[in-house]
C-alpha positions in Angstrom: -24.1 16.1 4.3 -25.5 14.5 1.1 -23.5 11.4 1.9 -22.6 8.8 4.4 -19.6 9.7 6.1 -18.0 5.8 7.2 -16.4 5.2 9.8 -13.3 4.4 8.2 -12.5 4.4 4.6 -8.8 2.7 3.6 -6.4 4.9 1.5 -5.6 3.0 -1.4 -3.8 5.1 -4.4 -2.2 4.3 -8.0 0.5 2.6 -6.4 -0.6 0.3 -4.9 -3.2 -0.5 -7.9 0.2 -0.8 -10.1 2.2 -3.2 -7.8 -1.2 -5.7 -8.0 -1.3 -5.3 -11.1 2.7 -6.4 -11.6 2.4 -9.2 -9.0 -1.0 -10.7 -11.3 1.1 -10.4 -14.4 4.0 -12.3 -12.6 2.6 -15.5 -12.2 3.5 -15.4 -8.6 0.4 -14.9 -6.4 1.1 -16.4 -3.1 4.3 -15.6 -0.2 7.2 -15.3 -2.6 9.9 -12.2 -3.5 7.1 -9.2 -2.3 6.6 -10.9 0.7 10.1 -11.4 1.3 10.6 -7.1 0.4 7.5 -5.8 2.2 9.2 -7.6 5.5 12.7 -6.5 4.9 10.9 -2.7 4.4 9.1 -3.4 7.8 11.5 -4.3 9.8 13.7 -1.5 8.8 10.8 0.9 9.7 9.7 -0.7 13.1 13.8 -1.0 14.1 13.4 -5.1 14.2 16.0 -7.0 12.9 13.4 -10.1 12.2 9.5 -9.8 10.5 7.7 -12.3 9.4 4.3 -11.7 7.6 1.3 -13.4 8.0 -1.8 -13.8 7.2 -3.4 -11.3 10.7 -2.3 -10.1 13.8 -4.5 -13.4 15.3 -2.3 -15.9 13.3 0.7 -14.0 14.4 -0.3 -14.1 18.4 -0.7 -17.8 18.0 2.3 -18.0 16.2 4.4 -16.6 18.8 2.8 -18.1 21.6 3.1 -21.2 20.0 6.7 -20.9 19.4 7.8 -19.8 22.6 6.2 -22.7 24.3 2.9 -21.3 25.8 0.8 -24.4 26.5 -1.6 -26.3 29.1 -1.2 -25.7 32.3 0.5 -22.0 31.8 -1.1 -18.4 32.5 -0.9 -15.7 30.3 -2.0 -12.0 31.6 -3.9 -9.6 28.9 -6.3 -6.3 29.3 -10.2 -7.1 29.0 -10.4 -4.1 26.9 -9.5 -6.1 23.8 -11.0 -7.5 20.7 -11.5 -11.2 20.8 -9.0 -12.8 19.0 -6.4 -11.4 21.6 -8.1 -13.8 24.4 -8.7 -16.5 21.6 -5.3 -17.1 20.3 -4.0 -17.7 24.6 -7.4 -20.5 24.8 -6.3 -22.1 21.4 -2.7 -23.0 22.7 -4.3 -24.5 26.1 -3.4 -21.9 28.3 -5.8 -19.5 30.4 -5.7 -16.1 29.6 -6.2 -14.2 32.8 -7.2 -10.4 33.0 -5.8 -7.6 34.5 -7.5 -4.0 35.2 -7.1 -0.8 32.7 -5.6 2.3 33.1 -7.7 5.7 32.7 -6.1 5.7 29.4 -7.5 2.9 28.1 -4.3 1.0 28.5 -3.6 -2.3 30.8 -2.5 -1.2 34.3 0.9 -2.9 35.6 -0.1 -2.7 39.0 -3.2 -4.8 38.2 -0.6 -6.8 36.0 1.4 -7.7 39.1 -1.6 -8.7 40.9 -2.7 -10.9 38.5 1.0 -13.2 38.7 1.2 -16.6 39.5 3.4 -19.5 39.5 1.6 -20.8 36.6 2.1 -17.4 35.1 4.2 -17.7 31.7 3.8 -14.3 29.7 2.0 -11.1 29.4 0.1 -9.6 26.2 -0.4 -5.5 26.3 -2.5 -4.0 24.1 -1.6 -0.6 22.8 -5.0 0.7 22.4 -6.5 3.2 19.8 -2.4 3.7 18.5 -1.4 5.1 22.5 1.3 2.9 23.7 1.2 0.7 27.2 3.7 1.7 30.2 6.2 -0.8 28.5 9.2 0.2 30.9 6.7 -1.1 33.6 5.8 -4.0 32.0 9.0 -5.1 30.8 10.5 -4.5 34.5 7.9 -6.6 35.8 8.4 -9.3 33.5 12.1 -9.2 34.1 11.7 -9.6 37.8 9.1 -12.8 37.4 10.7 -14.4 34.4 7.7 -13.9 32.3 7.5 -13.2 27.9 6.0 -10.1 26.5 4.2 -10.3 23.4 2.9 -7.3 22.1 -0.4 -7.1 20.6 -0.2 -3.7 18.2 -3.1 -4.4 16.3 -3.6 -0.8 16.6 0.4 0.7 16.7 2.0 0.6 13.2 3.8 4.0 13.2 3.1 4.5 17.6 6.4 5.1 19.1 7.7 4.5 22.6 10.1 7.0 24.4 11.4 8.0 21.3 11.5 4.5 19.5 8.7 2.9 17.6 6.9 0.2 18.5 8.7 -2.8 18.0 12.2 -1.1 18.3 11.6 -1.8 22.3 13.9 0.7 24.7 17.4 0.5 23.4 18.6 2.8 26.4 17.1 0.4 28.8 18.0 -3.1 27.1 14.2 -3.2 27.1 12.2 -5.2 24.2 9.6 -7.5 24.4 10.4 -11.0 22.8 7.4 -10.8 20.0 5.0 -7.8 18.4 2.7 -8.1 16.7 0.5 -6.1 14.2 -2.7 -6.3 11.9 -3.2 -5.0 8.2 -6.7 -5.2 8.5 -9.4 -3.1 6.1 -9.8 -0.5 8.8 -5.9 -0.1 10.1 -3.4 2.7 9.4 -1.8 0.2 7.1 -4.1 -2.4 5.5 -3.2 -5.4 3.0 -6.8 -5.9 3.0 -6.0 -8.8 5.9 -2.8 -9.9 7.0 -0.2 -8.7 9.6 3.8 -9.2 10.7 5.2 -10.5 14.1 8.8 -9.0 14.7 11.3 -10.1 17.1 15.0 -9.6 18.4 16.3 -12.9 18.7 16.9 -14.9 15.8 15.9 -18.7 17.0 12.4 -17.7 17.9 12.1 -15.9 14.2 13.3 -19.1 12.8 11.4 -21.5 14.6 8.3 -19.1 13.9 8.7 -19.0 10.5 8.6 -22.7 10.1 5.5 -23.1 12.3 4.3 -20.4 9.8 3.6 -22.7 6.8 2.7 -26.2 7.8 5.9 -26.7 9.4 8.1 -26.8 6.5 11.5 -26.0 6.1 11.8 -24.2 3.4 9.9 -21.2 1.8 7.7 -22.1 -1.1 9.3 -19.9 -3.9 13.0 -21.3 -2.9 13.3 -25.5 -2.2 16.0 -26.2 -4.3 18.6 -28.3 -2.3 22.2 -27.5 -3.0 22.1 -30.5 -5.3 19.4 -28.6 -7.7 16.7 -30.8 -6.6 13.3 -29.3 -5.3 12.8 -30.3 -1.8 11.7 -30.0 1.3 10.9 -31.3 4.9 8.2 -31.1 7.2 9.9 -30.7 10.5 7.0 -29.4 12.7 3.2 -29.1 12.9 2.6 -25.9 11.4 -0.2 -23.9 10.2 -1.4 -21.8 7.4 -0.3 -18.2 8.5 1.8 -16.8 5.3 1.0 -13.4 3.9 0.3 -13.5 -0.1 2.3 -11.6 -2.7 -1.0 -10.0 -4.0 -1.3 -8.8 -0.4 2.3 -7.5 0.0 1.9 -5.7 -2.8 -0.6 -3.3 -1.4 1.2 -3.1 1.6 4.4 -2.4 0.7 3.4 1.4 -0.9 0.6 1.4 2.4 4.2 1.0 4.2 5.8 3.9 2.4 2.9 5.8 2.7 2.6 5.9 6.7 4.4 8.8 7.9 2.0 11.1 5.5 -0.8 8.7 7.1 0.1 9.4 10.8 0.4 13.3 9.8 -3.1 13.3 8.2 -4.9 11.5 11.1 -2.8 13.8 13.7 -3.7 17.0 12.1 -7.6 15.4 12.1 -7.3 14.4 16.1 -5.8 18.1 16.9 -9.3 19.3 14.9 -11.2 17.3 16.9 -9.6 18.4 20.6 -9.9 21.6 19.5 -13.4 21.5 19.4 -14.2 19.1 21.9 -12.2 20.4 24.9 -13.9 23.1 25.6 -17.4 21.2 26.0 -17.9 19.8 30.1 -19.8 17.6 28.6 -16.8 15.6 26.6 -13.6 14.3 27.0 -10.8 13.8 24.5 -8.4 10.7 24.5 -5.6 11.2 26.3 -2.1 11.9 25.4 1.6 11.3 26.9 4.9 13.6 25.9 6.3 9.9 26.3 4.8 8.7 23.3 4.0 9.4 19.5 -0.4 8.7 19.2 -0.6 7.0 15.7 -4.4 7.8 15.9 -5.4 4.7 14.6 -9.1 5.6 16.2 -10.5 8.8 18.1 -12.3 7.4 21.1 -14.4 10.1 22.5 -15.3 9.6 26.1 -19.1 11.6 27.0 -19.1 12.7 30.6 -22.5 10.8 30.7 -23.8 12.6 33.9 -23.7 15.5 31.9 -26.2 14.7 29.0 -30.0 13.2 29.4 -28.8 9.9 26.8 -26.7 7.1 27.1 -24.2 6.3 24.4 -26.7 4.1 22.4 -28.9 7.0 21.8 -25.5 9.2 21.0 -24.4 6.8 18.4 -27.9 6.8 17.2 -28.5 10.5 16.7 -25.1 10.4 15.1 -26.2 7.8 12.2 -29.4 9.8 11.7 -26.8 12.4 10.7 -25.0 10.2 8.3 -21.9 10.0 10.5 -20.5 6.3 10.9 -19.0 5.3 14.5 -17.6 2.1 16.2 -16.7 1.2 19.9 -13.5 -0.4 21.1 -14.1 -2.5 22.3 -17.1 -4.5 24.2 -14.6 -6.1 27.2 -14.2 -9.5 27.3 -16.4 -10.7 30.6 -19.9 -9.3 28.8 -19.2 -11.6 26.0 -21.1 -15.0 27.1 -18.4 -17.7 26.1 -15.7 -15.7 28.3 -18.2 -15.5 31.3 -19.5 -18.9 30.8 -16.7 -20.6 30.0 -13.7 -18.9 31.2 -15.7 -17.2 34.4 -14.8 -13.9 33.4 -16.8 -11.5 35.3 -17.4 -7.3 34.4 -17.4 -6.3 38.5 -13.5 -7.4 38.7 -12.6 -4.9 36.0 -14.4 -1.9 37.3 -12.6 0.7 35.6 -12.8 -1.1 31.7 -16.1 -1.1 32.5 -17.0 2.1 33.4 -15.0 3.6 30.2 -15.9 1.1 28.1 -19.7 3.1 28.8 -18.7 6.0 27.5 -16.5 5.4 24.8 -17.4 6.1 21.1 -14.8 5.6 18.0 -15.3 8.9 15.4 -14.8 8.8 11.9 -10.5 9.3 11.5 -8.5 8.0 8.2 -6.3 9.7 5.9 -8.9 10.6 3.2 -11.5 12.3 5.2 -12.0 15.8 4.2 -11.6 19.0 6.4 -14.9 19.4 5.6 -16.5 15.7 6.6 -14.4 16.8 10.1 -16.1 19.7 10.5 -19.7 18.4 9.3 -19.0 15.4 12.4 -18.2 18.7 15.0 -20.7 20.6 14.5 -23.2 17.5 14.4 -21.9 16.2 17.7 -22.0 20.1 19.0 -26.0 20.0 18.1 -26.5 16.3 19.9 -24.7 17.9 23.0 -26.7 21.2 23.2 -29.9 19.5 23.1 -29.2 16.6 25.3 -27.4 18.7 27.9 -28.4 17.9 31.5 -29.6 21.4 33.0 -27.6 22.9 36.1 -29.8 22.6 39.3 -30.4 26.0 41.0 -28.3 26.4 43.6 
């Protein structure tokens, strides 16, 4: 391969290019009427009735926590196999984020979940992980029976759905739905505004309250505080942030929005490539699938059967970037970062099995412009690290 093949490249076309280009000449840069479309398109698409954009996922986690009342002295209950900001947003509203174990799928166990309650216990952040939905039914039940929130962290989930619904949508049959989601446009998502996000929501108070806390607190959007009386003016009515989503950013994302289903089928048809090959070899494993769910395969997290092969992961990853390939982990868990051990006491023995995948896990090149080709380069280099590092059978 004459040239580096990154770990993720974003898909950015004419169309979006154009729209830029109309919102520069417009004179209107910041939140204003693209804003206003590109949430009106995403709610439509996620089966929300309310989305507000902003400027990340992060600012949209505080947000909602924020707005529904999370504070000192409460609890909130998240998966150590997270980035960050998923942990930071619960510490910057006063509470303490508390962890529960994984799944073998990578996703937060509700078992663990329920072990983890409290009195002091106020809400519960999943993560969908890698675009594979949580056990939401679970969750939801569980929350239902202690009186907890469910904020959705789906960094990774534009375009995952649920038992038939995407994510967001919640379970209609059930009268399930969590009261916030939220998502991230970031460079390396399946739909990126270069940064940003939206937080989406069923009930109508907590949208409104959300979108105040949004900008500084004010009541009225930027691009429309006329009174009724013709006068421009507004009110600050809360201590707010800076979380809104630009018009230069909407633009991008509203074709990036139109453009997902022929995303999700691209990165699907490049997973399948991938199992193909790897399923056969003792020595990996593929990520899992449920006939539950629709996999957005916003990453391909290949699990090595390190007993298998004479190298750790390091050295994988390693032989890998001698071969020009780009790779990533998700994620490092949160208890062998020091400021969650020091400070919060987090330690990597409670979470035995987020540990023990987190080991083995390594994130493969996957986005919407990688060639057949590039694929196959990335197989056959992985084959050639696996044949030579291959742990010998013992003679019986």
């Amino acid at each position: 391969m004459d040239s580096f093949i990154p770990f993720n490249l974003p898909a950015i076309g004419k169309e979006e290019i154009d729209e830029v280009i109309d919102t520069l000449n417009s004179g209107w840069l910041t939140t204003g009427p693209k804003t206003a479309r590109f949430e009106r398109e995403f709610a439509e698409y996620v089966g929300a009735p309310y989305a507000l954009a902003v400027n990340s996922a992060t600012s949209g986690l505080h947000l909602a926590l924020v707005a529904l009342g999370i504070g000192e002295g409460d609890e909130v209950i998240t998966t150590p196999l997270t980035f960050c900001s998923t942990v930071n947003t619960i510490i910057h509203t006063g509470a303490t984020p508390v962890l529960a174990d994984i799944r073998e799928d990578g996703n937060i166990d509700p078992n663990s979940v329920a072990e983890k309650v409290t009195r002091r216990t106020r809400a519960i952040i999943p993560v969908h992980i890698a675009g594979l939905p949580c056990d939401m039914d679970a969750i939801w039940s569980l929350a239902r029976d202690n009186r907890l929130l469910v904020i959705e962290d789906a960094a990774h989930a534009i375009g995952t759905q649920y038992k038939g619904h995407p994510i967001g949508a919640g379970h209609p049959e059930k009268g399930h739905r969590s009261d916030a989601v939220c998502f991230s446009f970031y460079a390396t998502k399946n739909l990126t505004t270069g940064e940003g996000g939206m937080v989406v929501t069923h009930d109508e108070q907590l949208y409104e309250r959300m979108k105040i806390l949004c900008l500084h607190g004010i009541s009225k959007d930027a691009w429309n505080r006329y009174s009724e009386q013709g006068n421009w003016y507004y009110e600050v009515v809360d201590c707010g942030f800076k979380y809104n989503l630009s018009d230069l950013q909407s633009a991008i994302g509203i074709h990036q929005l139109a453009k997902q289903e022929e995303f999700i089928h691209r990165r699907t048809r490049l997973a399948e490539r991938y199992n193909s090959a790897f399923s056969a070899m003792p020595q990996l494993e593929t990520p899992p699938e449920r006939s539950d769910a629709r996999h957005s395969w916003h990453l391909y997290c290949l699990r090595l059967n390190l007993e298998t092969l004479n190298m750790d992961r390091g050295q994988f990853v390693r032989e890998l970037h001698h071969r020009k390939i780009g790779t990533s982990v998700h994620f490092i868990p949160i208890p062998l970062h020091p400021y969650y051990s020091d400070r919060q006491g987090f330690r990597s023995s409670l979470y035995p099995r987020a540990m023990q995948l987190y080991s083995r896990l390594v994130s493969l090149p996957l986005y919407p412009t990688m060639t057949t080709n590039q694929a196959d380069y990335v197989i056959d280099s992985i084959k050639d690290i696996v044949v030579a590092a291959r742990v010998a059978r013992q003679p019986s």
